[in-house]
VMD Tcl script that draws the C-alpha trace (Angstrom):
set ca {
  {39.33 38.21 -40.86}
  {35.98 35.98 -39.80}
  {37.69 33.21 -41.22}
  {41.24 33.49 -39.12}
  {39.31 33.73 -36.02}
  {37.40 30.83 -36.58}
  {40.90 29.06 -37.06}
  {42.49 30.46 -33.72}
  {39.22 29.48 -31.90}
  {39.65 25.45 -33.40}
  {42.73 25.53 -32.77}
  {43.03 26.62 -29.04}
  {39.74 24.17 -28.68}
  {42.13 21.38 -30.31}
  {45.05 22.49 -27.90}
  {42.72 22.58 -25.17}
  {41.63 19.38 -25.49}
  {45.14 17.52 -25.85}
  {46.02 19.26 -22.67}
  {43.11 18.11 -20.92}
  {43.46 14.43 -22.16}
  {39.77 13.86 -22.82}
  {38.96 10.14 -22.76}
  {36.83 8.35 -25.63}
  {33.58 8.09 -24.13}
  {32.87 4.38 -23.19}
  {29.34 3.36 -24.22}
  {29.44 0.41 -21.72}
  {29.93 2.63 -18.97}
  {27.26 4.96 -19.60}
  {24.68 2.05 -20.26}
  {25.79 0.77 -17.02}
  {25.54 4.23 -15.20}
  {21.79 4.55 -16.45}
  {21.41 0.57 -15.72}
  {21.73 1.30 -12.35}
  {20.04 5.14 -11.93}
  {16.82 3.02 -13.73}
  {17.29 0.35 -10.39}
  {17.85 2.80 -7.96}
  {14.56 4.83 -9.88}
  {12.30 1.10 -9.63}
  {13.39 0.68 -5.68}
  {12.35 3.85 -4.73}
  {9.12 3.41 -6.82}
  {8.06 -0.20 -4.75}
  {9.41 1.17 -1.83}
  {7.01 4.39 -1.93}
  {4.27 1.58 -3.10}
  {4.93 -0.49 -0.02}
  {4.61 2.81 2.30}
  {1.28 3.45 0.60}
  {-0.09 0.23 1.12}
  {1.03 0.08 4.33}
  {-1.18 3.21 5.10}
  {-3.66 2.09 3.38}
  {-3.96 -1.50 5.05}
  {-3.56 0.25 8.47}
  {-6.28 3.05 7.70}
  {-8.79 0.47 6.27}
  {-8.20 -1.82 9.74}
  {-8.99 1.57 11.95}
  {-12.00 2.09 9.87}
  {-13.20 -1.16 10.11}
  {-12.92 -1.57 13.73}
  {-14.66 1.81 14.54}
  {-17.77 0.54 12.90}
  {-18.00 -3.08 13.90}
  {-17.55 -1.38 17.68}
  {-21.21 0.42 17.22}
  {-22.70 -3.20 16.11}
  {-24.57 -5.77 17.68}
  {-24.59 -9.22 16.04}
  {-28.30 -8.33 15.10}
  {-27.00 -5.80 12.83}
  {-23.78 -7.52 11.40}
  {-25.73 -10.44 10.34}
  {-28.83 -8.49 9.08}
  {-31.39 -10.45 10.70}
  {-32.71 -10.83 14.26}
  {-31.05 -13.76 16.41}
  {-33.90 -16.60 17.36}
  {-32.13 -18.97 18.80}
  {-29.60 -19.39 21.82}
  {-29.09 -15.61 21.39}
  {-27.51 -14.96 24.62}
  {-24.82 -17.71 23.31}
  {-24.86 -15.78 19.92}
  {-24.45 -12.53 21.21}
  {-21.58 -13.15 23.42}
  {-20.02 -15.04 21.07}
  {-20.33 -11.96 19.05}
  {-19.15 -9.80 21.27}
  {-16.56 -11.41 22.59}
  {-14.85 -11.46 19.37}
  {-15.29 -7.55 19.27}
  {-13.88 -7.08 22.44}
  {-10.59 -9.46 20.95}
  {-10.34 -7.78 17.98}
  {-10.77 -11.23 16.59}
  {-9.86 -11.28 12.78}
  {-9.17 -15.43 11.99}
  {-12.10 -17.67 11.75}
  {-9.40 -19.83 13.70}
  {-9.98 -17.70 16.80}
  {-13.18 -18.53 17.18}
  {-13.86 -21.13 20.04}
  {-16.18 -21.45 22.83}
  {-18.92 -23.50 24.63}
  {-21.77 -24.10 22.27}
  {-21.84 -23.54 18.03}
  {-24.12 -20.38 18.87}
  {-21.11 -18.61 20.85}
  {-18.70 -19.80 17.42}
  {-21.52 -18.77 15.49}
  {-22.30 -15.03 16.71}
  {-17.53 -15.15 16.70}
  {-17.93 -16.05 13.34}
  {-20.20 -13.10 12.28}
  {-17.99 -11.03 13.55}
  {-15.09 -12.46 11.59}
  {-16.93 -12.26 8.36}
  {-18.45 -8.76 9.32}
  {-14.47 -7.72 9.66}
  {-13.30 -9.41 6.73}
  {-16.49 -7.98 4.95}
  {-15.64 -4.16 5.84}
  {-11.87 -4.62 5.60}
  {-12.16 -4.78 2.11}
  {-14.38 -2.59 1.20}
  {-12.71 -0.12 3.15}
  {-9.60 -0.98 1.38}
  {-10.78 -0.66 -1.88}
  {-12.56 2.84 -0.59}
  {-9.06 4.26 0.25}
  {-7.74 2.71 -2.57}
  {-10.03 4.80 -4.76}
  {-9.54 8.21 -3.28}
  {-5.67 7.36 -3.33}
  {-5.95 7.36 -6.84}
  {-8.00 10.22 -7.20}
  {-5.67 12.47 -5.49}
  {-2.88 11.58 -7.49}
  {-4.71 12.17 -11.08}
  {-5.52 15.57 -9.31}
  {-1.97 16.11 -8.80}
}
mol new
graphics top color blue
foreach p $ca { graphics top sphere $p radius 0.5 }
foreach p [lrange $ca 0 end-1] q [lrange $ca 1 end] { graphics top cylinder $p $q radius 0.2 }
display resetview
């Protein structure tokens, strides 16, 4: 009896299957169905990259600038000014108050006023990094946690 049902059960599948006019399955197609799922997969991966850096870049730059605003050249550079340290200092904070980034910005008067600009440049470029790599780090800290 086992055996009988087994044969109606093939042979409706069988029917079924001429009536529903399966198609061969075409390797080509599927390879080039996953192809593209695979690009669609990478795009969405360098695009969610992008946005992270992004964030990151823009975080590190607010960090940065909320610390160089509490110094004074004195304390960017490490060392007290000794000379032309009124030209120094404005120089200095004049670039603060520009949000000067680019050694190129840096102009003035005398080489003191370039020279306390330039401090500030290199203090930014300085921090910017290290912020960077700071927020960088804890990134990828919360994603292991994850």
């Amino acid at each position: 009896m086992k055996n009988y049902v087994l044969v109606a059960i093939l042979f409706g599948a069988a029917l079924l299957g001429y009536n529903m006019r399966i198609k061969p399955i075409n390797s080509h197609e599927i390879q080039k169905t996953i192809d593209a799922a695979q690009l669609e997969k990478q795009k969405i991966l360098e695009e969610q990259e992008k946005k992270r850096d992004e964030a990151i870049e823009l975080k590190a730059r607010e960090l940065t600038k909320t610390t160089l605003s509490t110094l004074t050249y004195d304390t960017a550079k490490g060392e007290k000014c000794t000379e032309n340290c009124q030209d120094t200092n404005a120089g200095f904070e004049w670039a603060k108050s520009q949000d000067f980034n680019e050694t190129s910005d840096c102009g003035g008067k005398t080489e003191a006023y370039k020279n306390g600009c330039q401090v500030y440049v290199d203090k930014y470029d300085n921090l910017l990094d290290e912020n960077k790599e700071k927020l960088e780090a804890l990134e990828i800290a919360k994603q292991s946690q994850q």
